[in-house]
C-alpha positions as CSV (number, residue, x, y, z in Angstrom):
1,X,0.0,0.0,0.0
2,X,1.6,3.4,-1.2
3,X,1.4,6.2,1.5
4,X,-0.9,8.3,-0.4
5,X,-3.6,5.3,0.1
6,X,-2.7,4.8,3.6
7,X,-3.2,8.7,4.2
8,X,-6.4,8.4,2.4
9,X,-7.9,5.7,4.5
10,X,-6.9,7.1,8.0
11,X,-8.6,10.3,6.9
12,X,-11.8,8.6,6.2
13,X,-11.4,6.6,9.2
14,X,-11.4,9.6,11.1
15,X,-14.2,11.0,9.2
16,X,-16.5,8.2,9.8
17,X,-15.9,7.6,13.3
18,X,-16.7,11.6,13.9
19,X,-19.6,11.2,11.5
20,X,-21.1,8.6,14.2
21,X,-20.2,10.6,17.0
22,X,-22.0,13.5,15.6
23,X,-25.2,11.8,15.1
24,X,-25.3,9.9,18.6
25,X,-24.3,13.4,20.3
26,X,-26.8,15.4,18.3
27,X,-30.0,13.0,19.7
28,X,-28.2,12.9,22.9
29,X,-27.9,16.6,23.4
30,X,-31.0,18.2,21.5
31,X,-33.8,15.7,22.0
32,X,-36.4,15.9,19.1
33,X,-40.1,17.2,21.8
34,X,-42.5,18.6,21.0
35,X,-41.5,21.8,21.8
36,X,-38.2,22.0,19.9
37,X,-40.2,20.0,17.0
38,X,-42.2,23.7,16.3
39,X,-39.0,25.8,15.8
40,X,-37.3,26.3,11.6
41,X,-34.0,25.2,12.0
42,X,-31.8,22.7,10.2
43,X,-30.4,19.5,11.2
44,X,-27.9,18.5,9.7
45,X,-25.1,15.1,9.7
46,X,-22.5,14.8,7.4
47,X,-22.5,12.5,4.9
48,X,-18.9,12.0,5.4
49,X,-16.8,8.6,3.3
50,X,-17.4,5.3,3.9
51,X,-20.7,5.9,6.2
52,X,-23.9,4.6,4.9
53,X,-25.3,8.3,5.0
54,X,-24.3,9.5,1.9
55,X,-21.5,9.4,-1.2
56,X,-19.0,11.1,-2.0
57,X,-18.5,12.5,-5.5
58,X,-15.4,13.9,-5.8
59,X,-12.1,13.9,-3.5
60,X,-8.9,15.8,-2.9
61,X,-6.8,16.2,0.4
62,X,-8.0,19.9,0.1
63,X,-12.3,19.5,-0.2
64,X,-14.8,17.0,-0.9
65,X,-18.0,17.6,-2.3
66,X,-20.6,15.2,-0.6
67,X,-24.1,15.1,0.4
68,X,-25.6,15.9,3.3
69,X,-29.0,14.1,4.7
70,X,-31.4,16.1,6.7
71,X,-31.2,13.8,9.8
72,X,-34.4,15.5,11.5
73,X,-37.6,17.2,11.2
74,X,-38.6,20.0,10.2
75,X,-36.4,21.2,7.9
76,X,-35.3,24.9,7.6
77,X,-37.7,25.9,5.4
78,X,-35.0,28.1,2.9
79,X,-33.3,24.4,2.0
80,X,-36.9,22.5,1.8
81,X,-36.2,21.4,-2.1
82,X,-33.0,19.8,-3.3
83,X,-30.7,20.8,-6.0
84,X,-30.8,20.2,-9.2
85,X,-29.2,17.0,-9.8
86,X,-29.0,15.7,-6.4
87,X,-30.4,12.7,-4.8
88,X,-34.0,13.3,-3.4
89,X,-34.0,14.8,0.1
90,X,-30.2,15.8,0.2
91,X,-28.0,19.0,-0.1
92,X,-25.2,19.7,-1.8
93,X,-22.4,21.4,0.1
94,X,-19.0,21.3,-0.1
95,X,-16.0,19.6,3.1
96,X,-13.1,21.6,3.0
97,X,-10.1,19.9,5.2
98,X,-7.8,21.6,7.2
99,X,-5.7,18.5,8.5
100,X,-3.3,18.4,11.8
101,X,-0.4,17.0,11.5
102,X,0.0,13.0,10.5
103,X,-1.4,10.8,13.1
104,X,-1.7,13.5,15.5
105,X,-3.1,12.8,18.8
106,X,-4.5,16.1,19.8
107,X,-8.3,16.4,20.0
108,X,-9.8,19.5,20.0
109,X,-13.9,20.4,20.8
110,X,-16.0,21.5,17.3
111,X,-19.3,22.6,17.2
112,X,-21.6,21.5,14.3
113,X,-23.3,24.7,13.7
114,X,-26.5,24.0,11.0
115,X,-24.0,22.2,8.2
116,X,-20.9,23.2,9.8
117,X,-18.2,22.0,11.4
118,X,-15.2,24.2,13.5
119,X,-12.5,22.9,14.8
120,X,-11.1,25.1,18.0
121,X,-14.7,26.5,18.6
122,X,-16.2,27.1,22.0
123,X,-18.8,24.6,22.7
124,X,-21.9,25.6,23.3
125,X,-22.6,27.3,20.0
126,X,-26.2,27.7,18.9
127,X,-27.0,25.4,15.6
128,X,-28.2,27.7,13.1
129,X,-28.7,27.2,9.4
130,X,-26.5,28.9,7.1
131,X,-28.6,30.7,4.9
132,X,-31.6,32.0,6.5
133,X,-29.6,32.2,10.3
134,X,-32.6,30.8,12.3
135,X,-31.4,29.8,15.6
136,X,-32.9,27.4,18.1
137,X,-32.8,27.9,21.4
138,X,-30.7,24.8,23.0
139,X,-26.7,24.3,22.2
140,X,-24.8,21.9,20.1
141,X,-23.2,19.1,21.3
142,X,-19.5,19.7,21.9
143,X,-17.9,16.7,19.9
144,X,-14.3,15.7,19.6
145,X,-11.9,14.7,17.2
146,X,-8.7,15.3,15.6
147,X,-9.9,16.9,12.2
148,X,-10.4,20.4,11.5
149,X,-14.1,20.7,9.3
150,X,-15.5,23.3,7.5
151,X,-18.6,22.7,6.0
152,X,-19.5,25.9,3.4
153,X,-23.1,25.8,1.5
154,X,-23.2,26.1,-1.9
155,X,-25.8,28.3,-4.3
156,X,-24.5,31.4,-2.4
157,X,-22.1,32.3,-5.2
158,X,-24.6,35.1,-6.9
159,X,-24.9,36.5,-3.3
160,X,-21.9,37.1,-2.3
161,X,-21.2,38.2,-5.8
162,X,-23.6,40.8,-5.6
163,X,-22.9,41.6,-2.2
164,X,-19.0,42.6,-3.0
165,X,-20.3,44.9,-6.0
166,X,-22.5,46.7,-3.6
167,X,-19.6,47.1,-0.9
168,X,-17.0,48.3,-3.9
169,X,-19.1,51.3,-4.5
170,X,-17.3,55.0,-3.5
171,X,-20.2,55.8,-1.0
172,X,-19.4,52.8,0.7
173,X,-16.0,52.9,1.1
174,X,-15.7,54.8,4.5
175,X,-17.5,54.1,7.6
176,X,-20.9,55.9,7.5
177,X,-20.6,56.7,11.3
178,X,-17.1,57.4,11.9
179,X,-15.6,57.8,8.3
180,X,-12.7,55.3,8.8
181,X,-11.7,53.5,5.6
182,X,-12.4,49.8,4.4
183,X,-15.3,49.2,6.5
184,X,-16.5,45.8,6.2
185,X,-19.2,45.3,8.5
186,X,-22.9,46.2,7.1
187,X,-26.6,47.1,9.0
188,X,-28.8,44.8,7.3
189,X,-31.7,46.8,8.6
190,X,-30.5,50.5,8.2
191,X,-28.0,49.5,4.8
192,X,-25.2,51.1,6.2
193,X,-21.3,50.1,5.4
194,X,-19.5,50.2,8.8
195,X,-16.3,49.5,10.7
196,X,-15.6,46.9,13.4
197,X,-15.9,49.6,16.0
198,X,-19.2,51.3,15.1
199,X,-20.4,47.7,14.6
200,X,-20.2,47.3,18.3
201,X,-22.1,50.4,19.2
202,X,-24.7,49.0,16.6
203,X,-24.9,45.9,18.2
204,X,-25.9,47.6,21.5
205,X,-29.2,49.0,20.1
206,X,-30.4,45.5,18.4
207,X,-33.9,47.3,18.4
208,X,-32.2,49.6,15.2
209,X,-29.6,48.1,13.8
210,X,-28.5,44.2,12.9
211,X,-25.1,44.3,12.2
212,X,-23.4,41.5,10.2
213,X,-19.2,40.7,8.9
214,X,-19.3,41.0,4.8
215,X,-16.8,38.4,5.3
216,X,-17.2,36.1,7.7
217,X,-21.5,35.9,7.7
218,X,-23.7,34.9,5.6
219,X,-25.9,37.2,3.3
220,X,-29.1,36.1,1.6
221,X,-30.4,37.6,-1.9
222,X,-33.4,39.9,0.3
223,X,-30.3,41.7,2.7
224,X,-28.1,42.1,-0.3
225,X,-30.7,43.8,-2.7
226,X,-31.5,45.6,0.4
227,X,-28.0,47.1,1.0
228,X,-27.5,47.2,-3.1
229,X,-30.9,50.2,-2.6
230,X,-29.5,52.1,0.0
231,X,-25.5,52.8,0.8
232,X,-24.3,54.2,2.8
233,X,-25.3,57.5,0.8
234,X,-29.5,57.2,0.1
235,X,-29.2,56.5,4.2
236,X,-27.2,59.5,5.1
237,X,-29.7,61.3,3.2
238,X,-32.3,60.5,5.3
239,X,-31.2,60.6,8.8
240,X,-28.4,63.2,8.6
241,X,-30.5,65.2,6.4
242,X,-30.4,68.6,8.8
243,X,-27.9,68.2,11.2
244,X,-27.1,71.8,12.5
245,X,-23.6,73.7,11.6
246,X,-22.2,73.5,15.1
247,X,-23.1,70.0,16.4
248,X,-19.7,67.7,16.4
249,X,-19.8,64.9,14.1
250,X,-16.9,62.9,15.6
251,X,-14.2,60.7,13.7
252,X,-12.7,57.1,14.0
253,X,-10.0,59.1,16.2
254,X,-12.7,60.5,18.9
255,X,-13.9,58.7,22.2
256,X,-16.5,55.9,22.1
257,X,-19.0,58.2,24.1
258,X,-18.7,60.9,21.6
259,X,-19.2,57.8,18.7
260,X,-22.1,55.9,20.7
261,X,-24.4,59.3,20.9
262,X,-23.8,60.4,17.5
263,X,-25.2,56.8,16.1
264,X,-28.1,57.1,19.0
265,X,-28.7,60.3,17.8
266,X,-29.0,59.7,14.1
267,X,-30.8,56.3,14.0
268,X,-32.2,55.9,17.2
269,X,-33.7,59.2,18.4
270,X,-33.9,60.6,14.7
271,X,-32.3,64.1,15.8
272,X,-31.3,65.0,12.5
273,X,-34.2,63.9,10.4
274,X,-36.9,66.6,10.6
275,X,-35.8,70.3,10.1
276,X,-36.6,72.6,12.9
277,X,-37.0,69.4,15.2
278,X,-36.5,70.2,18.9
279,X,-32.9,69.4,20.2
280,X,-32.1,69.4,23.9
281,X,-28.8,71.6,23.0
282,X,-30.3,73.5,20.7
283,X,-32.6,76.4,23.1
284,X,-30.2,78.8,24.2
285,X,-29.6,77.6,27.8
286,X,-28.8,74.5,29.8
287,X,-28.8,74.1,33.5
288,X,-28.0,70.8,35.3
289,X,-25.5,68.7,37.5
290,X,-22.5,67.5,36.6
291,X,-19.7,66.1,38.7
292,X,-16.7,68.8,39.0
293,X,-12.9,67.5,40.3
294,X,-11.8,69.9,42.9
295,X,-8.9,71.9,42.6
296,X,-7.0,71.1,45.8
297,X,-8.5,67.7,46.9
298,X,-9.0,65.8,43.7
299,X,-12.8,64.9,44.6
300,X,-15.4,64.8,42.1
301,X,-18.3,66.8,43.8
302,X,-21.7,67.6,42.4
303,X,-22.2,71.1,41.1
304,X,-24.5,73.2,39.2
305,X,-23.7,74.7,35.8
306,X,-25.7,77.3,33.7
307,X,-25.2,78.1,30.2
308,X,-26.8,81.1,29.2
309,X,-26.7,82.1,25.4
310,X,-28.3,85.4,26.4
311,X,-26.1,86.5,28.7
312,X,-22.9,85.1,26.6
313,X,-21.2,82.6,29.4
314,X,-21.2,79.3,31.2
315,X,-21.7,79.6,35.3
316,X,-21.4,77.0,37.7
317,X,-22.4,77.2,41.9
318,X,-20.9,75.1,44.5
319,X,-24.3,74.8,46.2
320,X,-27.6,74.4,44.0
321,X,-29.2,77.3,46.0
322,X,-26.3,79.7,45.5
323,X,-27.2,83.0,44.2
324,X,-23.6,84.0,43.2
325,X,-21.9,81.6,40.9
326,X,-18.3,80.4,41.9
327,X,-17.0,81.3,38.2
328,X,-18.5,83.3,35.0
329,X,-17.0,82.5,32.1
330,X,-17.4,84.1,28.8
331,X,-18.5,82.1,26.0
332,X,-15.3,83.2,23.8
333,X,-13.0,82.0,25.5
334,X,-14.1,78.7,26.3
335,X,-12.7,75.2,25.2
336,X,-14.7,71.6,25.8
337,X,-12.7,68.3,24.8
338,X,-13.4,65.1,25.6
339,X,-10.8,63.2,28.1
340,X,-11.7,59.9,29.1
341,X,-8.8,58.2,29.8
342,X,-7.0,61.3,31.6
343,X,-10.4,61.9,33.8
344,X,-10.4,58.6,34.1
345,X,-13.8,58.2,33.5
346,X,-15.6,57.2,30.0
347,X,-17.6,60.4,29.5
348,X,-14.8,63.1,30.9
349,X,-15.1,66.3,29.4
350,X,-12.1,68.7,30.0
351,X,-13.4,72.5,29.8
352,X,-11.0,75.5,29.5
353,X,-11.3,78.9,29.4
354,X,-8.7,82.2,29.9
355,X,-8.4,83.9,33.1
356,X,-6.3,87.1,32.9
357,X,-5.0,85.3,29.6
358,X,-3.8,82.3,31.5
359,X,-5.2,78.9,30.9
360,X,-7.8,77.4,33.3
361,X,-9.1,73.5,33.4
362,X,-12.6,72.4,34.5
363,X,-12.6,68.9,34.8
364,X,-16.2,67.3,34.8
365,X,-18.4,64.1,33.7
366,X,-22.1,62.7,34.1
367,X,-23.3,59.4,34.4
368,X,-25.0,59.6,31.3
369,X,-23.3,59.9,28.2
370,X,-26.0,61.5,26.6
371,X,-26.9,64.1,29.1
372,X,-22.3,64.8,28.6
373,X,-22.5,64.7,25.2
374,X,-25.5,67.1,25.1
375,X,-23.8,69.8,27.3
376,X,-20.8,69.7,25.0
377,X,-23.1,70.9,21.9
378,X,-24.8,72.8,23.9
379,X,-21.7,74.7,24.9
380,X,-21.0,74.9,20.6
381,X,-24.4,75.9,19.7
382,X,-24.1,79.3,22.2
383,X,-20.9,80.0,20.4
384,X,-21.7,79.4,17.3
385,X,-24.4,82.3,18.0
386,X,-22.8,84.7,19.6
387,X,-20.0,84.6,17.4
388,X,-22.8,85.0,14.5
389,X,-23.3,88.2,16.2
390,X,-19.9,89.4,16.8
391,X,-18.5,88.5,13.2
392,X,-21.8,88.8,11.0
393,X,-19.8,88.7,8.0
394,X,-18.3,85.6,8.3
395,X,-19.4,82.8,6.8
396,X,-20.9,79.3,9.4
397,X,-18.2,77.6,8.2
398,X,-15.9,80.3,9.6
399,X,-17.3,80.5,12.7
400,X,-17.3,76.7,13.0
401,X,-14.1,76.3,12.6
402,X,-13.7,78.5,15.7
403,X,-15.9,76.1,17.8
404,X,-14.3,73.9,20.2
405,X,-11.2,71.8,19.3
406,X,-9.6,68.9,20.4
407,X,-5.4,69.4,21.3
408,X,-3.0,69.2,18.7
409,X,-1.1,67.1,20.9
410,X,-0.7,65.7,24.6
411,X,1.7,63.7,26.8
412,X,5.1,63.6,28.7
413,X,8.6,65.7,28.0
414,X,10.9,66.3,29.6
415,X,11.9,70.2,29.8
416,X,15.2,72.7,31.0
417,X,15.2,76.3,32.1
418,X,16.0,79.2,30.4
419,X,20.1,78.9,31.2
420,X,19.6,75.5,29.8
421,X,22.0,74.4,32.1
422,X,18.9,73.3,34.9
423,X,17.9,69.6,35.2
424,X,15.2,68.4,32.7
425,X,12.3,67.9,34.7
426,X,9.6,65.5,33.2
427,X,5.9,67.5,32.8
428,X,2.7,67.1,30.9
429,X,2.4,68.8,27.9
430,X,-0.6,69.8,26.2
431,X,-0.8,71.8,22.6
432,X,-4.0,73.6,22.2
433,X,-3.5,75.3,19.0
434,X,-1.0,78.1,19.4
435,X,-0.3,77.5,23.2
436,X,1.8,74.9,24.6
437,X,1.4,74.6,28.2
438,X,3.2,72.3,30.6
439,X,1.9,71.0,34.4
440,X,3.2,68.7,36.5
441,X,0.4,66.9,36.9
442,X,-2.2,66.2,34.0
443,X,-5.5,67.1,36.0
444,X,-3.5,70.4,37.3
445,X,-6.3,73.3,37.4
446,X,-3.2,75.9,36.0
447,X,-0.6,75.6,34.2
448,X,3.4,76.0,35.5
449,X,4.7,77.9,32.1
450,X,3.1,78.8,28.7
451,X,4.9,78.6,25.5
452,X,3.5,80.8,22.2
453,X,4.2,78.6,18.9
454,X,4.3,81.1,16.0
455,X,4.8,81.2,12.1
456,X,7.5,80.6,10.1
457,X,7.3,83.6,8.6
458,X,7.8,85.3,12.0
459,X,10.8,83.5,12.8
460,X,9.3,80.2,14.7
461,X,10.6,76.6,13.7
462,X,11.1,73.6,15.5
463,X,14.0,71.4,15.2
464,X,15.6,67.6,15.6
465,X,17.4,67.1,18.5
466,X,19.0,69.3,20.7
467,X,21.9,72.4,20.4
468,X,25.2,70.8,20.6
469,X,27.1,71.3,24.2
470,X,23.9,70.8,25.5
471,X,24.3,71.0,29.3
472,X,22.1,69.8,32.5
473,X,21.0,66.0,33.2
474,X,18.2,63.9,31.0
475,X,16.9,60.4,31.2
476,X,15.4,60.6,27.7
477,X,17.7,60.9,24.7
478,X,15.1,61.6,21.9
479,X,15.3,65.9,21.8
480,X,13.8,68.2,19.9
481,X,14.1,72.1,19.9
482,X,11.5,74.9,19.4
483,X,12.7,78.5,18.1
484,X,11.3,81.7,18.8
485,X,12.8,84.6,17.8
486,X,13.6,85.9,21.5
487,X,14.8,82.1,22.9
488,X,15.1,78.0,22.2
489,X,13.1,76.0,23.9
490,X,14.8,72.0,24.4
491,X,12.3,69.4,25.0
492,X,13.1,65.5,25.6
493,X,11.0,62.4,24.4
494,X,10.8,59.3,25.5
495,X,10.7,57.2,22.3
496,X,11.6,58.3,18.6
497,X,7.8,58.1,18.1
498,X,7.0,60.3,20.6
499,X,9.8,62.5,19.3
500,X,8.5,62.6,15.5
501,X,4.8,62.9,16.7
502,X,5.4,66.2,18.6
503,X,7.7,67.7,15.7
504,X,4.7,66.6,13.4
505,X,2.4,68.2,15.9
506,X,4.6,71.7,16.1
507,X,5.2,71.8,12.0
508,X,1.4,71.7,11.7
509,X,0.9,75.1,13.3
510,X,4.2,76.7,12.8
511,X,3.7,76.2,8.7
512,X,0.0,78.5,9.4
513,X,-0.5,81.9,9.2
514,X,-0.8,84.1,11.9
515,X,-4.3,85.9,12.6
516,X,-4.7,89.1,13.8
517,X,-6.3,87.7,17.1
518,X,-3.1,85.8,17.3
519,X,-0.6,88.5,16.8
520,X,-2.5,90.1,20.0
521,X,-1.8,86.5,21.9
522,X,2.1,87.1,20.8
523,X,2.4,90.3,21.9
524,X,1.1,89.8,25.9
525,X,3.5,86.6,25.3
526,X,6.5,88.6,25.1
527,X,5.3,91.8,27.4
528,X,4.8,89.3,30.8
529,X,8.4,87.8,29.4
């Protein structure tokens, strides 16, 4: 006996004693009552070689195309009739093989999954049937053996054919949420193209949206054609049809809380759908809780905040029957970003504003990510309308651009004095626009030293590495230099990355104009120096 028939005849050894095992586990573990009898999903055993169950047709150590019997009743009722040339009561699908190594003696659990087999796979999987999805509600068995299976249908071919000319369209090719490239997860109720993130947030509102992999599930003619009449464009069109000039519409770079209510908002509370529909950060004022950190103890505290379009500023009271507020900030001069991870809570929002041209933080959150998220917009509608008023000339697009803004860039340095012959001292660094500003601690309510960032034109660049003759102790080795035209400025990075990112971060503005608002900034910069 040549090896290639010895090979062969393990393999169907193997085959046949799983083929038994899954039929004995498959009464054993999903008993055929009355009340299971009721639900539409397939059964299914292999008709694997040398089993009375079935033939096989055609071999290769790669696939085999064989028959499968419906071992129970009642049959899914998408694979009721047979295919054309097959026997009378089976289905054609097609085994593909993904063998261990020769004779090996690892077993691992597989699932058979409504015609399918998966080596590696959890058990416990629901049974389902692979082209209508119906799912009982009782397990598979958890079988062994030493074989990997795969068991794909066929007759999906025009499908998933159609499916991928759908999905190469240009509407489709970014995230219809978050805009991030390649998405290839789809809402089969909404016809949206999505990524792997949004998907999640989809999946969380189940009510709206079924979300399914282009690749890995399985898409039946109806959900295709149905995807193939909307895109990712007809659906924009409906539910971000009037979405006003100053509300945020975040990116795949933004927080999940700033992600999750812009998806609730469009599909499940319609905001943006109707024009001249009611929005809760849309009236002119807001007045509610949210927790503040303090500035000496660190505590999160509950305090009252006020927006008031009329009167041009944002307010907050240490006691809800204060009269006087603690601060009154002018709209102007106020920033709102969202800081999660440095709040250490999921919906931190990070408010600044200018006191005596110095910078400020207001460090806040709510339990509700909505009710956050809706103070944020609320904060951008009041300045997108007094700054209507203040500039009338210039156009919404303008004025948005002024809105709130996320920081060029944040994290650790390390940083000399003026002599440049001081220690470096490692701070956090934060570049908001044209100001960099460093603290010793992130969640410092002021800064320790601001830093103006210029033009080019005006004699501002930023360099690789540091002056030579460099003087005064560092730990990290990766410097970088920023010139102004009265001093240089030597910073340390930790890592090369960190090192190109800031430089990146720092070309960015320097290679901008300077606006006349911003010439003003320079000049108080170098009278307090």
């Amino acid at each position: 006996m040549n090896p290639d028939t010895a090979w062969w005849l393990l393999i169907q050894g193997r085959l046949a004693f799983i083929s038994s095992l899954a039929a004995g586990a498959l009464f054993l573990a999903c008993p055929f009552t009355s009340r299971n009898a009721e639900k539409p999903v397939l059964w299914l055993i292999a008709a694997l070689p040398s089993t009375p169950m079935g033939q096989v047709f055609s071999s290769s150590s790669s696939s085999l195309t064989v028959w499968v019997r419906f071992s129970l009743r009642p049959l899914c009722p998408c694979l009721h009739s047979a295919s054309s040339g097959a026997p009378s009561g089976l289905l054609p699908l097609t085994l593909r093989l993904l063998l261990p190594s020769p004779f090996s003696s690892i077993y691992q659990s597989f699932c058979l999954s409504g015609g399918s087999f998966s080596l590696g796979q959890p058990s416990g999987l629901a049974c389902r049937c692979r082209r209508c999805r119906q799912l009982p509600s009782w397990p598979c068995a958890a079988l062994t053996g030493g074989i990997t299976l795969e068991v794909m249908s066929g007759g999906n071919e025009r499908s998933m054919k159609a499916l991928k000319e759908v999905w190469k369209r240009a509407e489709n090719s970014l995230c219809a949420d978050c805009g991030k490239p390649d998405p290839d997860w789809a809402s089969s109720t909404l016809g949206v193209f999505i990524c792997l993130s949004c998907s999640g947030i989809h999946r969380n509102i189940p009510s709206i949206s079924k979300v399914k992999s282009l690749k890995m599930d399985h898409w039946d003619d109806a959900q295709v054609q149905f995807l193939a009449k909307h895109g990712n464009a007809v659906t924009k069109a409906t539910y971000e049809a009037h979405i006003p000039i100053y509300y945020y519409q975040p990116n795949y770079n933004d927080c999940q809380v700033l992600r999750e209510q812009w998806i609730r908002a469009k599909y499940e509370r319609k905001e943006f759908t109707e024009l001249g529909k009611h929005l809760p950060y849309s009236d002119g004022v807001k007045e509610g809780i949210l927790w503040k950190r303090g500035r000496d103890n660190g505590q999160f505290l509950p305090r009252k905040f006020l927006l008031s379009e009329r009167e041009g500023c944002l307010k907050y009271f240490t006691k809800q029957d204060a009269k006087e507020p603690k601060i009154n900030v002018k709209i102007d001069v106020i920033n709102a970003t969202f800081q999660p991870v440095k709040i250490g809570n999921p919906n931190g929002l990070q408010i600044t504003y200018l006191k005596d041209n110095k910078t400020r933080n207001i460090f806040v959150y709510h339990e509700s990510g909505k009710e956050v998220v809706d103070w944020f917009n609320a904060i951008r509608s009041v300045q997108f309308h007094y700054l209507k008023v203040a500039f009338p000339i210039a156009s919404d697009n303008e004025i948005k651009n002024r809105l709130t803004r996320n920081f060029l860039k944040e994290g650790y340095m390390e940083k000399t004095g003026p002599k440049q012959r001081e220690a470096f001292k490692k701070r956090w660094f934060t570049l908001d626009h044209r100001r960099l500003m460093y603290f010793k601690d992130p969640l410092d309510a002021f800064a320790k030293g601001e830093v103006f960032v210029g033009s080019r034109e005006n004699g501002y660049s930023v360099q690789k590495g540091l002056p030579s003759g460099t003087q005064g102790n560092f730990s990290w080795h990766y410097g970088l230099t920023i010139v102004t035209p009265d001093r240089e400025y030597l910073f340390t990075c930790e890592t090369e990355t960190d090192q190109l990112d800031w430089i990146t971060a720092f070309t960015s503005i320097i290679n901008q104009a300077m606006t006349p608002q911003e010439y003003a900034i320079e000049a108080y910069f170098k009278f307090k120096s």
